[in-house]
N, C-alpha and C positions, 0 to 999 in steps of 0.2 A: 842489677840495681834498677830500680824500679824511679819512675819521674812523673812529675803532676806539670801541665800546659800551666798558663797566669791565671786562665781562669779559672782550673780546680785547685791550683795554690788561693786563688782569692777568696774563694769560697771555703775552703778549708779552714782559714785564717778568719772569717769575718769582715774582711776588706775587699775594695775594690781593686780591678786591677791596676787602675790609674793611681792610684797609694803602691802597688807593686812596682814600677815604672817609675815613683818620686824617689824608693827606697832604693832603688838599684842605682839611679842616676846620683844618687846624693856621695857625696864625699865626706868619712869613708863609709862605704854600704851599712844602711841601716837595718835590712830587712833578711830573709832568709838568705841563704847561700845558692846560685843559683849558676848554672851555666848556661852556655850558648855551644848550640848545636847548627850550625848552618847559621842561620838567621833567626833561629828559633832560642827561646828560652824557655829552660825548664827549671826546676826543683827538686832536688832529687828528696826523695820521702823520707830518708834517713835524717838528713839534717832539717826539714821541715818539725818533724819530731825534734830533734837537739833546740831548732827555735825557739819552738811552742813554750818546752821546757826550761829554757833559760828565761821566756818573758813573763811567767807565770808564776802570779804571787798570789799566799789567801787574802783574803777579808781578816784587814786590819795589819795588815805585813807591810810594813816598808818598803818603796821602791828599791831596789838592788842598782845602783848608779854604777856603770863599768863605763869606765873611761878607757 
């Protein structure tokens, strides 16, 4: 299994890491799935992709609202 640091998930994403950091801390997690390795967090690339793909709508599509 392959993992992205906050910074190459930020960049990935288009966001900052500080928006990484809002979405982990938020209640319940907003943002990719992510673990903790020591002290460290990662993103595992799999679900980074599963993300992308559940956030992603065309031009002119309705938000997809999952409660």
């Amino acid at each position: 299994m392959k993992f992205l640091n906050s910074v190459e998930a930020a960049a990935a994403l288009g966001v900052t890491t500080r928006t990484l950091w809002t979405w982990r801390n938020t209640s319940p997690v907003k943002g990719p799935t992510f673990v903790r390795i020591g002290r460290s967090v990662r993103y595992p690339v799999d679900e980074m992709i599963d993300f992308v793909a559940e956030h992603t709508r065309l031009s002119g599509e309705k938000p997809n609202h999952q409660t």
